[in-house]
C-alpha positions as CSV (number, residue, x, y, z in Angstrom):
1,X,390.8,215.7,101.1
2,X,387.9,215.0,103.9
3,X,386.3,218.0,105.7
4,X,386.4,216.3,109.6
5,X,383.0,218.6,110.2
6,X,380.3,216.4,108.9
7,X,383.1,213.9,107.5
8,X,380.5,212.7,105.0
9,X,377.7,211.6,107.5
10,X,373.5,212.1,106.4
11,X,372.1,215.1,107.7
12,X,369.9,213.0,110.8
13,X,373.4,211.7,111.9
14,X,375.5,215.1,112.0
15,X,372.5,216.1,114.0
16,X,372.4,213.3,116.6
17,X,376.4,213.5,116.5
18,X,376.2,217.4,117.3
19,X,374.4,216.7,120.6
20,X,377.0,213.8,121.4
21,X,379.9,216.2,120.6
22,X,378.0,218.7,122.6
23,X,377.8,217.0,125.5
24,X,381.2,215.6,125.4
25,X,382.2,219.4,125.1
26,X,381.8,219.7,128.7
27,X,384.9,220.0,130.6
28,X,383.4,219.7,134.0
29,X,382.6,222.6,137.2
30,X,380.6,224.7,134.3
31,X,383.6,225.0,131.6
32,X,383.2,224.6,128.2
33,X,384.7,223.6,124.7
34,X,383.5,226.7,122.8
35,X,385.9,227.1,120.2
36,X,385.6,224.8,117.0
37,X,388.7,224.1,114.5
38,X,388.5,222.9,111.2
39,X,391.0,221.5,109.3
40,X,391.2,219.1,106.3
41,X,392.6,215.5,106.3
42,X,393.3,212.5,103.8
43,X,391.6,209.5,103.2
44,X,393.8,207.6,105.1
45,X,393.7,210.4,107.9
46,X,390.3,210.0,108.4
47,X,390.1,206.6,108.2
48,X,392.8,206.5,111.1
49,X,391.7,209.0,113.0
50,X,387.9,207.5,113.0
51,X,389.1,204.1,113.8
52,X,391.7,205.5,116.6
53,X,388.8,207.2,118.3
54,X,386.3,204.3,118.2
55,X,389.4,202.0,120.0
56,X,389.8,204.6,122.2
57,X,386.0,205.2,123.2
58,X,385.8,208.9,121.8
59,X,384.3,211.4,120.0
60,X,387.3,212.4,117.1
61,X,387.2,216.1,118.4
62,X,388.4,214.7,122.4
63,X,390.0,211.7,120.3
64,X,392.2,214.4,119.0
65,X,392.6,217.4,122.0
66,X,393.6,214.2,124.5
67,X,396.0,213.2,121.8
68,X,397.3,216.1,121.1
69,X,397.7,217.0,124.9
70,X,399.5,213.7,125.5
71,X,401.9,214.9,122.5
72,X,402.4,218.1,124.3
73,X,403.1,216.5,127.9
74,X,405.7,214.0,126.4
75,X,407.5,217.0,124.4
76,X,407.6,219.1,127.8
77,X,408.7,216.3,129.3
78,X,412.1,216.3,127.1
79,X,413.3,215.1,123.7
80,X,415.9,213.3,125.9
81,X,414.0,210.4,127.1
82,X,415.1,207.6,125.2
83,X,414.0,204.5,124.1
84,X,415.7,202.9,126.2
85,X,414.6,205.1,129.2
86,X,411.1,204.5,128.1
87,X,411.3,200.5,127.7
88,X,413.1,200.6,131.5
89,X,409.9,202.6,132.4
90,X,407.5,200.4,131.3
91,X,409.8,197.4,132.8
92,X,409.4,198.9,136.0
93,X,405.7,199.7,135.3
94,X,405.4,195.4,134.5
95,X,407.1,194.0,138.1
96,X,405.5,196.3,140.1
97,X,402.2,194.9,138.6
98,X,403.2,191.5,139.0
99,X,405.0,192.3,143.0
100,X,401.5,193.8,143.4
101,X,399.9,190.3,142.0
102,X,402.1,188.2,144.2
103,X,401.8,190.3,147.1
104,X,397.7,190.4,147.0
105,X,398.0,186.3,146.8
106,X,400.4,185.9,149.6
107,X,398.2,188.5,152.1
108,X,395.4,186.0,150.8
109,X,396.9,183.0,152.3
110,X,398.2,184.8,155.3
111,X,394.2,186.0,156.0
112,X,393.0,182.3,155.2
113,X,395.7,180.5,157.4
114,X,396.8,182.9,160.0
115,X,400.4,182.2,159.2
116,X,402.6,184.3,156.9
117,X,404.0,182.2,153.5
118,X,407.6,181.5,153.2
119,X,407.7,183.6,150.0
120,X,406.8,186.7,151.7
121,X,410.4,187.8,152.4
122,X,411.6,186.9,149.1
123,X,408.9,189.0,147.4
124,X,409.7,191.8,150.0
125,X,413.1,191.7,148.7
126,X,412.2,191.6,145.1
127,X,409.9,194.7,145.4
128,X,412.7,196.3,147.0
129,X,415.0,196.2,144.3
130,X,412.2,196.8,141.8
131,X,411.8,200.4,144.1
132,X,415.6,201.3,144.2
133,X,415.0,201.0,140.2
134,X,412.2,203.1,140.4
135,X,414.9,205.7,141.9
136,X,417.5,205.3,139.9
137,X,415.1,206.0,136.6
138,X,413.4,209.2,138.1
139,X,417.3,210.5,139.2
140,X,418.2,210.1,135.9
141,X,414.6,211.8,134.2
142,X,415.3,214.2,136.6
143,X,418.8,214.6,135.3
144,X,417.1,214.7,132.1
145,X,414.9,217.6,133.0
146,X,417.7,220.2,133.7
């Protein structure tokens, strides 16, 4: 088992990471992290953890309170939601991105020429089938919810 505090580090590098983790304690309009947790992980733990926070841009200590929080939200949110609730979701999350795409180059052309594409109706249409999705899938989380 690895101690996360120190987590192994030479005594100049706990100190410059204490005034990182210090700073990043701040939460923003004068709040503070001020409580600490300690708690023991494996090897492999670590490993992960360290190598989670580094993708993710973070300290391990907000690595693991956003992670944890995210955890939290998604278990509020309900046990029901499905996989195959959460692959529609992210379906939905895909063509709106790529409507959005389409839609940006089509304005393009219209502000370049002065004369609306011929596509423009048909992507219209397609983002309007891609919304009455959106509402079907937020009935049914809301279904979901009660």
């Amino acid at each position: 088992m690895i101690d996360v505090i120190g987590g192994g580090a030479t005594e100049d590098e706990q100190v410059s990471t204490s005034r990182k983790l210090q700073r990043r304690s701040q939460l923003g309009e004068g709040r503070r992290r001020d409580r600490e947790m300690r708690f023991r992980v494996s090897d492999e733990e670590y490993k992960e953890i360290c190598e989670a926070a580094h993708r993710a841009g973070a300290a391990y200590g907000t690595f693991i309170v956003h992670t944890v929080q995210a955890a939290n939200r998604q278990h509020r949110f309900g046990h029901e939601l499905t996989p195959d609730i959460c692959e529609e979701l992210r379906g939905i999350a895909r063509q709106l991105n790529r409507i959005g795409v389409n839609l940006n180059q089509l304005a393009r052309i219209a502000n370049a020429t002065g004369q609306i594409p011929r596509e423009l109706p048909a992507a219209l249409a397609y983002l309007q089938n891609v919304l009455r999705r959106v509402d079907a899938s937020s009935v049914e989380l809301g279904r979901l919810q009660r």
